[in-house]
C-alpha positions, 0 to 999 in steps of 0.5 A, a space after each residue: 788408707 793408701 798414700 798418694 804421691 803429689 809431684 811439686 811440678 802439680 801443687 798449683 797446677 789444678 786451680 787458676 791463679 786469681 788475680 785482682 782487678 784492682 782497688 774496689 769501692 771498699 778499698 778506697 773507702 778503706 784508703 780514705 779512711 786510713 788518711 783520715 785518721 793519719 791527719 787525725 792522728 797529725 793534728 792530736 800530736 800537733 795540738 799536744 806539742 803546742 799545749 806542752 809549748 804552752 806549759 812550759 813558756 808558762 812556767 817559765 814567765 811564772 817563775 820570773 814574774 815571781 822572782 821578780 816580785 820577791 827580789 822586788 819586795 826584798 829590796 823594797 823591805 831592806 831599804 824601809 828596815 834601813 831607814 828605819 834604823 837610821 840613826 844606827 847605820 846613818 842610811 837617811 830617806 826623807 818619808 815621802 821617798 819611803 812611802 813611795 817605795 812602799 807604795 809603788 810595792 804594792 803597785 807592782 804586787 797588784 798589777 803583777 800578779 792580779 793582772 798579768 799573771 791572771 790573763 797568763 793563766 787564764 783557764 782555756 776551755 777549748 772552745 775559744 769561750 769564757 766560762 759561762 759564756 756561748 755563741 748563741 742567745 737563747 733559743 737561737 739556732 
């Protein structure tokens, strides 16, 4: 077989050069396409930035409403066990007072962690409803 010798002033010289006319339908279908997904793509990381935001002031109210609510019932019991040895260290609460601690104790255990921290951590199903509940009633479009 015999060789042939191609000059580079000849690579390219036998076929035109094609040039593009421009962005087609597809192209531009392919364009909206990628910005669609962009913004998708903007929207998840945005929704994943506000749910950590979420969980972390969560957190950290929960924590507080705890420790509250245990300095609260610490101080609460070291007054009732004072008063109960009053004789000892001579620390005197008339039982009215006593039971007014104990009770507003109680309050606050409830209305703490049975309201404010249930409505804090209320479970979020996405769709803006309660569990259980819809929009629609029945067979209603």
């Amino acid at each position: 077989m015999t060789e042939k010798t191609v000059s580079f002033d000849k690579i390219g010289a036998s076929k035109p050069v094609i040039r593009s006319k421009g962005k087609d339908e597809q192209d531009q279908q392919e364009k909206l396409d990628y910005d669609h997904q962009r913004v998708l793509t903007e929207q998840i990381k945005q929704a994943n930035l506000d749910a950590r935001t979420n969980r972390d002031m969560r957190r950290d109210y929960g924590k507080a409403v705890f420790r509250y609510l245990l300095g609260y019932s610490i101080f609460a019991g070291l007054v009732v066990v004072l008063a109960g040895w009053g004789t000892v260290t001579g620390f005197m609460l008339p039982v009215a007072v006593l039971t007014a601690l104990v009770g507003s104790t109680a309050v606050s255990a409830i209305g703490l962690v049975g309201i404010v921290v249930t409505g804090l951590f209320r479970p979020n199903h996405g769709n803006g409803t309660r569990p259980g509940k819809s929009f629609t009633r029945g067979n209603d479009p």
